[in-house]
Every structure is written in structure tokens, then in C-alpha cells.
N, C-alpha and C positions, 0 to 999 in steps of 0.2 A: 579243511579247517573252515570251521562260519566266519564268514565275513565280519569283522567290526563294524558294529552299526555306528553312521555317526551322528553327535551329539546334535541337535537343534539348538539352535540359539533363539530365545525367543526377542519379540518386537524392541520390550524395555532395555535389554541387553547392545541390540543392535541403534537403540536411537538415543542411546546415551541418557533414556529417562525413568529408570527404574524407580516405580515407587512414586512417581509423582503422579498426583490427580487433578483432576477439575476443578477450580476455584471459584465458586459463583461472586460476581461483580457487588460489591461493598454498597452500600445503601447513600444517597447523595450526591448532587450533581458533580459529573466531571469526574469523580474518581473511579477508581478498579485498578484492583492488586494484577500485577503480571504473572501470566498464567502459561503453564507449558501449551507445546502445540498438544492436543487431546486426536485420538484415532477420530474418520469423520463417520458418520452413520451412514447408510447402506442410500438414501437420496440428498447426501448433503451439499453434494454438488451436481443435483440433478438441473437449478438455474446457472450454473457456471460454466452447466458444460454444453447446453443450449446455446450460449451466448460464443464460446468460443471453437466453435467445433473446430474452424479452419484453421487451430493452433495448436491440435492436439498431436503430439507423437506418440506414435506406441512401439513396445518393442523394446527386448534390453538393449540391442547393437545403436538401433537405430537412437535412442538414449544416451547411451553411450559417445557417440560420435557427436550428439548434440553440444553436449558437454566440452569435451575437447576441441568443438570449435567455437567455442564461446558465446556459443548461441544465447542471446537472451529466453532466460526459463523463470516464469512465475512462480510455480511448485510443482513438486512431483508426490504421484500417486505409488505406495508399493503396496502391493497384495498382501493379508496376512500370511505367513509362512511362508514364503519366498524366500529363498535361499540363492548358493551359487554365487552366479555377477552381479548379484542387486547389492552385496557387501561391497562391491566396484564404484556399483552407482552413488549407494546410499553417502559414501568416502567421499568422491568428488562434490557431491551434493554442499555434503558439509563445509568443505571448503571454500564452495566459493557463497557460502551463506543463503543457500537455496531451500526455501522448506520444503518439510516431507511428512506427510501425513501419509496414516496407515488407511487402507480399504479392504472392502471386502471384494470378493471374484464378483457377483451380482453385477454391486456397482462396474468394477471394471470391464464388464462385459457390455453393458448399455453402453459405455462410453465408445469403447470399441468398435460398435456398429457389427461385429462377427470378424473384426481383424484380429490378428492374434497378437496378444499383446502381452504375455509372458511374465506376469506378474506386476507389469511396470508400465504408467502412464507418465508424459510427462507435457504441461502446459507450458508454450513458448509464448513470450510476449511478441504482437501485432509492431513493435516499436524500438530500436533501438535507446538505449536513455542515456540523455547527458553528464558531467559531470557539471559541480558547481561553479568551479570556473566558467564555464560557457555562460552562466547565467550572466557572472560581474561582465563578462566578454560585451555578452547582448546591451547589457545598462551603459557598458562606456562606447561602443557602438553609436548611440543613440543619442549620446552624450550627458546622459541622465542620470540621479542618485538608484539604486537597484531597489525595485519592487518585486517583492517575492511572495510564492503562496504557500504555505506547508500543510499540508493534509496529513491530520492525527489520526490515523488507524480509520479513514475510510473506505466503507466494504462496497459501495454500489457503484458498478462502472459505468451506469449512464450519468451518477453525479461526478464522476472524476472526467468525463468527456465536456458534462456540462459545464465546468469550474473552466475546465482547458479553454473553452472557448470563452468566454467572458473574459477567461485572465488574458487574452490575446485579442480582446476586442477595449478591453480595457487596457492596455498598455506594459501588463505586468511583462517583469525579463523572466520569469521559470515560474516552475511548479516543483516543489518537492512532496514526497511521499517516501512511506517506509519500507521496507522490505518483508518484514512480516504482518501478518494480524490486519492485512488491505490488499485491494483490488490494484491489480496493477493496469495498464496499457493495453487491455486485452482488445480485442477484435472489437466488442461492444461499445467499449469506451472512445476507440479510436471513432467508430462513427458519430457517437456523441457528438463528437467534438467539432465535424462539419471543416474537420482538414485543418484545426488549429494545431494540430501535434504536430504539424510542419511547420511551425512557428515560434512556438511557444519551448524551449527544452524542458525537459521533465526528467528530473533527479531521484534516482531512486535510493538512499542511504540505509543503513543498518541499525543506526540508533536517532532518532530525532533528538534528544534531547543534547547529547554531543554534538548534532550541527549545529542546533542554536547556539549553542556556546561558541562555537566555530564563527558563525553571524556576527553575533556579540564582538566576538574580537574585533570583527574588520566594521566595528560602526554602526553596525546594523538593530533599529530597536525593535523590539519584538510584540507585535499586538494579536492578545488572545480574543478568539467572540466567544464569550461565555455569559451567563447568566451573574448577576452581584456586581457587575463593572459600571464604570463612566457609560452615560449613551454616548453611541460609536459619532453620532455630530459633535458633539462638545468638548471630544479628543483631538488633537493635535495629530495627522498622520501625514505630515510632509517629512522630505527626507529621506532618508534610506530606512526602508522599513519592508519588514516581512508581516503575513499576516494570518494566523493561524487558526483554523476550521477544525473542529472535531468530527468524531464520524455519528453518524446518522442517530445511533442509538444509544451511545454513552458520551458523549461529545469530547472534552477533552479531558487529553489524563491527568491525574493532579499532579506527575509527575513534569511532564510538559508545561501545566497550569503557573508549577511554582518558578520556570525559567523564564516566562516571561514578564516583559517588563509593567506590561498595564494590563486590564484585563476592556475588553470593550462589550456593552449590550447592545440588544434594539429593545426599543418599547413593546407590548406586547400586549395591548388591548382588549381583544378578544377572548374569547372563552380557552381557544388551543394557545399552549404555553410556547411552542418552538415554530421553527422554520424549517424547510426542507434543507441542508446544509449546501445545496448549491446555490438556492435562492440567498442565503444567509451571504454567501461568501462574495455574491453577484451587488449586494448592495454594499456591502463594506469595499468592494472593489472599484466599485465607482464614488463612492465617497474620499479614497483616495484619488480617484482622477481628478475629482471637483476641488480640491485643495490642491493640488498640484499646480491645476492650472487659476489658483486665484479666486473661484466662483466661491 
């Protein structure tokens, strides 16, 4: 008797997104609609994966076993059509709120270097991350109101290394960042940072706009740097205060925008309208230290 063939399940089926597409970013600063994760193109992580090579696992087991020991994982790569254990992995994935973007073999083969990697890449963060406790830990430690940095969906990991260091040369207790749609603690960033990650904790959460509110409770006021605000001198930023940076190329969300409590600028003279977001976040951070301490 012939064999039963069995059925395939394809991508949208197994990644819970049937039917949804790419939504191109809304017109106007600061905002964009939230958008599924989208499959990546054949070099879309061909700068990500330069940067973190020393972080790469390949291999379903070896996947696998990352997972169950709770290894820190920025995202994982599955091949198209990949079957079998990847419905294992793609499950745990989900669970502990890990993304997963779909690839092609190509890509997955570069990555690889000719190891066999069986339809499944997956990036470990360079970092262990904190929780937010530790940050109010470090503030009363210190004996100080908590100064915090939140980072809105930014993607370049030499400005999440460059922030790290500032915020630990400037006096800040954490860093937060999101879990999707940003660069995490990767190899690149860690260098950045010139060995501030051993100082500084770095919070990685699932929704930003739930921490702030979280912030909110415990006191905390919340200053966005965005374009249309108070200039960030003429603001009040002692106290317990967080301070919130958008990413590189759409800055902050208006989702984010509308939780916080004031919005702050910089003046902008010159012919280019913006700043590099770590230069942005490096002046706002030390204009917190200069009112902290009185200047």
C-alpha cells in the first residue's frame, strides 16, 4: 500500500501569521503602525551576522538545548520548509517570547560557514540581562533617585554599546530595551560599550510602553527626545527620571510618545535636522548630571 504522504504546513500556519503583511511606516515624525515580524531577505542579515559571529548556534539539538538552558537568544533563523523539530523549537521560541524570522537556505548557509545547520540558526546574546529591580537596587545602592535610559526600537548595536557607556560614565542605574524590532547585547555592542555592560544592567522587556506605566507607578517621570518639545535646558530633569531615545530611523513611537510625561528637543541649527541617537542620548544624559549636581 503507498505510503501516506504527509501534509506540509506552511510558514503562516506554523508562525501564527496567516495573512498578515508588511505595513509601510505612516508619514510624520515619531510615528508607525506596529507591524508583524515579515520573512528576512536572502542578505538581511548579512551586517548582523558579521558583527556577531561568536554568537551564532547552529543545529536543531544544539538549539534546542540552548533553550532549555535558558541561554540568552536574540532571534532565531528557520529555513523555509523546515519541518520535523523546528515545530519543538519554533513552540519554545514562542514561549519565552523569542523571535523568529523565516530565511532562505542561501542565507543560512553563509551564516553557517559549511556547518550544518539543519534548517535552524539561532543568535545568543554576548550578555546576560537584568531585571528592573536591579536597576532601583543600583539607584538605592548609591543612595540616589533612579536614572534610567529606555531605548524605542533601536537597531544599531554600536549605538546601544555607545549609550551603554555614556549611561555608566554619566551615572545612569540601567538601560532598558525591547525585545522585538531592536538590537540586542550582541558581541558588537558589547564592544561598543568599552566594558560598561559590567556596570551598567540592561533590561530587556516585551512591551515598553507597559514598563513605563510600571515606572509611572513607582514615581518615576518619563522624558521623551523628540522633535515639537520644551528645549531639553529649560526642562526640569532632577528626580527620578527615565529617559527615552528612539531608534535611528523613525525615532519614537507615537505609541511610546503618548506615555510620556513631557516631550524634550535640542535646537537644530544647521542644515541636517537630527542627531545620531547615541550623540542625542549622550547630551540629554549629561544634562541630567549637570542638574543633579546643581550646575
Amino acid at each position: 500500500m503507498a505510503e501516506k504522504k504527509k501534509k506540509k504546513r506552511n510558514w503562516e500556519e506554523i508562525n501564527g501569521r496567516k495573512g498578515k503583511r508588511y505595513v509601510p511606516r505612516a508619514e510624520g515624525k515619531g510615528q508607525r503602525p506596529a507591524r508583524p515580524v515579515k520573512a528576512v531577505k536572502a542578505d538581511a542579515y548579512e551586517v548582523y551576522e558579521e558583527q556577531t559571529s561568536e554568537n551564532v548556534i547552529i543545529g536543531r539539538n544544539p538549539v534546542i538545548e540552548a533553550l532549555k538552558n535558558d541561554r540568552e537568544i536574540e532571534k532565531i533563523l528557520i529555513g523555509k520548509g523546515a519541518e520535523g523539530s523546528i515545530a519543538k523549537i519554533i513552540g519554545m521560541a514562542k514561549d519565552k517570547q523569542i523571535p523568529i524570522y523565516q530565511s532562505d537556505k542561501i542565507t543560512l548557509d553563509r551564516i553557517a560557514a559549511g556547518g550544518s545547520h539543519q534548517g535552524v540558526i539561532a543568535y545568543a546574546s554576548a550578555y546576560r540581562y537584568a531585571e528592573i529591580e536591579d536597576i532601583y537596587a543600583l539607584a538605592e545602592k548609591r543612595g540616589e533617585d533612579p536614572f534610567i535610559i529606555i531605548l524605542d526600537n533601536l537597531e544599531d548595536p554600536h549605538n546601544l554599546g555607545a549609550i551603554m557607556r555614556t549611561a555608566e560614565c554619566a551615572g545612569a542605574h540601567g538601560v532598558i530595551i525591547p525585545k522585538r524590532r531592536a538590537c540586542g547585547l550582541t558581541e558588537a555592542a558589547v564592544k561598543a560599550s568599552a566594558g560598561a555592560v559590567e556596570y551598567v544592567p540592561c533590561v530587556k522587556v516585551a512591551n515598553i510602553g507597559q514598563t513605563i506605566d510600571r515606572l509611572k507607578e513607582n514615581g518615576i517621570w518619563i522624558a521623551a527626545c523628540d522633535m515639537g518639545g520644551v528645549n531639553y535646558y529649560n526642562q526640569d530633569l532632577t528626580g527620578k527620571i527615565a529617559l527615552v531615545i528612539g531608534s535611528e530611523g523613525t525615532g519614537i513611537s507615537q505609541l511610546v510618545r503618548k506615555k510620556c510625561d513631557y516631550i524634550v528637543s535640542m535646537p537644530m541649527v544647521g542644515k541636517i535636522t537630527s542627531l545620531n541617537a547615541s550623540n542625542a542620548a549622550a547630551i540629554l544624559m549629561y544634562e541630567v548630571r549637570k542638574q543633579r549636581d546643581g550646575k
